[in-house]
C-alpha positions as CSV (number, residue, x, y, z in Angstrom):
1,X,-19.5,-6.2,22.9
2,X,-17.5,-5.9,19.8
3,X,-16.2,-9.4,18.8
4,X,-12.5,-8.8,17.4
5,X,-10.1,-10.7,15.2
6,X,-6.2,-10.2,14.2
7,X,-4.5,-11.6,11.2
8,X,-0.9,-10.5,11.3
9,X,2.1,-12.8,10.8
10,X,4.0,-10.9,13.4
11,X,3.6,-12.0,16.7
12,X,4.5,-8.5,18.5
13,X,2.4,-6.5,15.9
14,X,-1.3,-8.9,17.2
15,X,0.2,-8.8,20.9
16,X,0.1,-4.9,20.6
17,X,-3.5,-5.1,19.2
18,X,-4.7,-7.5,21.7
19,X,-3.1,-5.4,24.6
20,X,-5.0,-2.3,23.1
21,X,-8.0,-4.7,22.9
22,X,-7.8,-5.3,26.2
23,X,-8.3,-2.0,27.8
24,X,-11.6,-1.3,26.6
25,X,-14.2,-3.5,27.7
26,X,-15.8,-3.5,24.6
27,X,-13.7,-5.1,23.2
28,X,-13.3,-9.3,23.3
29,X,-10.7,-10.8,20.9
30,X,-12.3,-14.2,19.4
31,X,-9.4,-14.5,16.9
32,X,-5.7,-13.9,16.9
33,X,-3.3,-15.8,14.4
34,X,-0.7,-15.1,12.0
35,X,-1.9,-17.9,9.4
36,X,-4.7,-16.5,6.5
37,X,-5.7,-19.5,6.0
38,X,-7.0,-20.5,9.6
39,X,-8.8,-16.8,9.4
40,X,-10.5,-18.1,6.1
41,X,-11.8,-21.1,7.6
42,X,-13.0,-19.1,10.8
43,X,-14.7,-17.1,8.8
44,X,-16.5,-20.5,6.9
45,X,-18.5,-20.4,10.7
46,X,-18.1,-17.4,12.4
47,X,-18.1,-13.8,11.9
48,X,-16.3,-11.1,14.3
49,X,-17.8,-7.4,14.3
50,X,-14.1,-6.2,13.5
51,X,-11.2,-7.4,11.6
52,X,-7.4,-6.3,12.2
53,X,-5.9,-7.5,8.9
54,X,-2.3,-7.0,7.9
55,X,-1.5,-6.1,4.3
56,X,1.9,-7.6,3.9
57,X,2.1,-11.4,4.7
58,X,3.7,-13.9,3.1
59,X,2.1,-15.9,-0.1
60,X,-1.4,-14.1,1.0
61,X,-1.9,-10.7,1.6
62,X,-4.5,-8.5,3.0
63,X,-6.0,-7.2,0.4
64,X,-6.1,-10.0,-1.3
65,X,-8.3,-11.9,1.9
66,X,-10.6,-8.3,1.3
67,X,-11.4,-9.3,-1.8
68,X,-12.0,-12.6,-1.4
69,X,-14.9,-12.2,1.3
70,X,-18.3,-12.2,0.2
71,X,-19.9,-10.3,2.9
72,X,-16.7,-9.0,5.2
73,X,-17.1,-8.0,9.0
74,X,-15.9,-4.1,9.5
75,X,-12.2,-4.0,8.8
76,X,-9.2,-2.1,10.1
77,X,-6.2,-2.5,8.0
78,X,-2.4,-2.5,9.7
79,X,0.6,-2.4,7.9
80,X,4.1,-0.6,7.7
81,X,3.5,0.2,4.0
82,X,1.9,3.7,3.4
83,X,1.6,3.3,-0.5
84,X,-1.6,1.0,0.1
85,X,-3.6,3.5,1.9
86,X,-5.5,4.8,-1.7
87,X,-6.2,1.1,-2.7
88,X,-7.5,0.3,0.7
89,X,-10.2,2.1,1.0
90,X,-11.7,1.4,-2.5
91,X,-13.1,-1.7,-0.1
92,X,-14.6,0.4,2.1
93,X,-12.1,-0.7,5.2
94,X,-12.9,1.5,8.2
95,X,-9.7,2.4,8.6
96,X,-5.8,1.9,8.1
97,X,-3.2,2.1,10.4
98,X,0.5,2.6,10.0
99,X,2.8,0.5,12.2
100,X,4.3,1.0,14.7
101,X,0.6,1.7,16.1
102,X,0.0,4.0,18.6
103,X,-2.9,3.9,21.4
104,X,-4.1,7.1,20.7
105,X,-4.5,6.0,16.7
106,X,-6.0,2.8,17.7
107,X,-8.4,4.5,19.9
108,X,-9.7,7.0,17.1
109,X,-10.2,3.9,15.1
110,X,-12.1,2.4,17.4
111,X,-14.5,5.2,17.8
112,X,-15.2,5.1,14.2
113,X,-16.4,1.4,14.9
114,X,-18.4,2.4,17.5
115,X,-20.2,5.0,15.7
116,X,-20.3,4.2,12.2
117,X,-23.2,1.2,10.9
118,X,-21.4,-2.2,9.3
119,X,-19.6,-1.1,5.9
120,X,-20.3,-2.5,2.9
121,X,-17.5,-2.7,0.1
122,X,-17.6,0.1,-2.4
123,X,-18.2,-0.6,-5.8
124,X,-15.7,2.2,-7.0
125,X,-15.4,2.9,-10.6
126,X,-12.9,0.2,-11.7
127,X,-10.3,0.8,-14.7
128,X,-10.7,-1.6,-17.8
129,X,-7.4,-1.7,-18.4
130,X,-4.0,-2.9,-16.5
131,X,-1.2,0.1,-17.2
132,X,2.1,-1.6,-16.8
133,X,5.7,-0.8,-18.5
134,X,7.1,-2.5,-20.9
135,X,10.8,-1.4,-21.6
136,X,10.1,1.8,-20.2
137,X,7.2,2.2,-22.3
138,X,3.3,2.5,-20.9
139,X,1.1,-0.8,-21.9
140,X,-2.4,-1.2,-21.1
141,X,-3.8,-4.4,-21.5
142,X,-7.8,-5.2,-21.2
143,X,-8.4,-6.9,-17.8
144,X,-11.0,-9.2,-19.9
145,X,-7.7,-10.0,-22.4
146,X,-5.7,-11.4,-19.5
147,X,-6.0,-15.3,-19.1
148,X,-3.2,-15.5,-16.2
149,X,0.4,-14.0,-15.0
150,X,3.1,-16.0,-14.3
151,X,5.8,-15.0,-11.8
152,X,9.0,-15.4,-13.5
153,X,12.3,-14.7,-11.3
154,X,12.0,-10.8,-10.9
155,X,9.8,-10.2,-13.4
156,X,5.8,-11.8,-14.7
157,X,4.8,-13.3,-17.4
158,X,1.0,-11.4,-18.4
159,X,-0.5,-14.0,-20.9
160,X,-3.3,-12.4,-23.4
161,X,-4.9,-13.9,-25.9
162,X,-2.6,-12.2,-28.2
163,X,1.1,-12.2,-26.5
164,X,2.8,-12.6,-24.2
165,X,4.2,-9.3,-22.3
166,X,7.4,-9.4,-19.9
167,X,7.3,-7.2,-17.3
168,X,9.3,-6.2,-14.1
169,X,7.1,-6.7,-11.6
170,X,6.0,-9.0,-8.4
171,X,2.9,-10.9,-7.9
172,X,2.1,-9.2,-4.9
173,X,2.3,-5.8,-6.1
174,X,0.2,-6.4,-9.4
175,X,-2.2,-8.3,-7.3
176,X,-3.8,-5.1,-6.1
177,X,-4.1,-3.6,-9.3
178,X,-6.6,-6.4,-10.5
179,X,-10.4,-6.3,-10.2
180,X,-11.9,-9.2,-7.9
181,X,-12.0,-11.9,-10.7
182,X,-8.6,-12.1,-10.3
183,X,-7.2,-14.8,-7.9
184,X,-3.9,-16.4,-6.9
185,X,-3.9,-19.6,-7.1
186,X,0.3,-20.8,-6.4
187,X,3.3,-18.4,-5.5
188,X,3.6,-18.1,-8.7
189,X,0.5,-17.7,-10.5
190,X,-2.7,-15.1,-10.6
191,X,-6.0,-16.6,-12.9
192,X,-8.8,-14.4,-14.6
193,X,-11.4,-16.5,-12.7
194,X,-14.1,-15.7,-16.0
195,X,-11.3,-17.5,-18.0
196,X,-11.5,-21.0,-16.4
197,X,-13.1,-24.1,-17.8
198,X,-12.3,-26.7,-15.5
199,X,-11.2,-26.6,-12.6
200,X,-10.1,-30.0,-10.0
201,X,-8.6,-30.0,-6.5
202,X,-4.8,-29.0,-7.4
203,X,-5.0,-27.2,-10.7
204,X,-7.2,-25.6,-13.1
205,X,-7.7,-25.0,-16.8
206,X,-7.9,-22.0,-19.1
207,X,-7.4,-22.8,-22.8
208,X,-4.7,-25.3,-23.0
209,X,-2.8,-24.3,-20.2
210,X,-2.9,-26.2,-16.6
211,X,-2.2,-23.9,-13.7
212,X,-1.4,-25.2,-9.8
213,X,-3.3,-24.5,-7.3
214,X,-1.5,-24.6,-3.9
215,X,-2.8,-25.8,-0.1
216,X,-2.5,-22.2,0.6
217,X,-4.9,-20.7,-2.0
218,X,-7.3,-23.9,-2.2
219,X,-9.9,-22.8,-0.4
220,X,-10.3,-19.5,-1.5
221,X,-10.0,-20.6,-5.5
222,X,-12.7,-23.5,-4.9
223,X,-14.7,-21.0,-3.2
224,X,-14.7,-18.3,-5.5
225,X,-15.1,-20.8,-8.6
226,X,-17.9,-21.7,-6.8
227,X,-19.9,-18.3,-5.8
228,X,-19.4,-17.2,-9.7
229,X,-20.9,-20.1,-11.1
């Protein structure tokens, strides 16, 4: 039996997936929520053999959660977004499906569940370097320079250890484009984890600078802080 679990904040989108779940009968659905959160703190105690995790979710996305899990069940990725299929599977997903889902798709990914052993996350070759514009012009700044980014209106804030650089941009988007010591931490924040030096319950410190740390990213920032100490 293949335990299952659903993150998707759209109702219709995990009823589909359970229905589909439902006609195989090996297949038993442990989890299904629209909340992140509540799927982090399952996973504190419990471990399906198969995630359906939605990319695109409010505050928290999918790939974000990915990267957060120290040793992740086999995951399917779902999402109406085609542009994340390349990033997704630099974490070894299993698979990634485009909504609106289709039985005869969701059966194919099954079968490579059933077939394939438990995936570990690749360890792709990683750029050193974040390539953003800048005025129309091409900027790479060092992943290792970056202290935190800032969400400002329709554009961030990228803080170095030199400048300051203004770009248009959202959180969201840039998040994927970060290696794992990145973390959000707020709506508006992302912190280079290797850049704090002290951290409390609702904020943390790099340099001089005090960043929030929301209810919704609490528990993965504590965690992470913790596992890279």
């Amino acid at each position: 039996m293949i335990k299952v679990g659903i993150v998707d904040d759209e109702i219709l989108a995990r009823n589909v997936i359970e229905d589909y779940c439902s006609k195989l009968d090996n297949l038993e659905v442990v989890l299904s929520t629209g909340n992140p959160i509540e799927f982090i703190n399952y996973m504190q105690n419990e471990k399906p053999d198969l995630v359906f995790l939605d990319i695109k979710m409010p505050e928290l996305n999918g790939l974000e959660i990915l990267r957060s899990l120290l040793n992740p069940p086999k995951i399917i990725l779902t999402t109406a977004y085609s542009e994340y299929a390349l990033d997704s599977y630099n974490y070894g997903v299993v698979d990634y499906l485009l909504k609106p889902i289709k039985l005869e798709r969701f059966l194919k990914a099954i079968q490579k569940v059933s077939v394939n052993p438990i995936l570990e996350p690749k360890t792709p070759l990683e750029p050193e370097e974040l390539q953003v514009k800048q005025d129309g012009i091409l900027i790479n700044i060092p992943f290792d320079a970056i202290k935190y980014i800032q969400s400002f209106g329709n554009y961030l804030k990228i803080f170095t250890d030199q400048r300051m650089y203004l770009i248009l941009e959202t959180l969201t988007n840039i998040s994927v484009q970060l290696p794992e010591n990145f973390q959000r931490t707020h709506k508006s924040y992302i912190a280079n984890l290797k850049r704090v030096e002290k951290v409390k319950k609702t904020q943390l410190y790099i340099g001089d600078k005090e960043l929030p740390i929301s209810n919704t990213f609490r528990i993965l920032v504590h965690d992470r802080l913790k596992s890279s100490l």
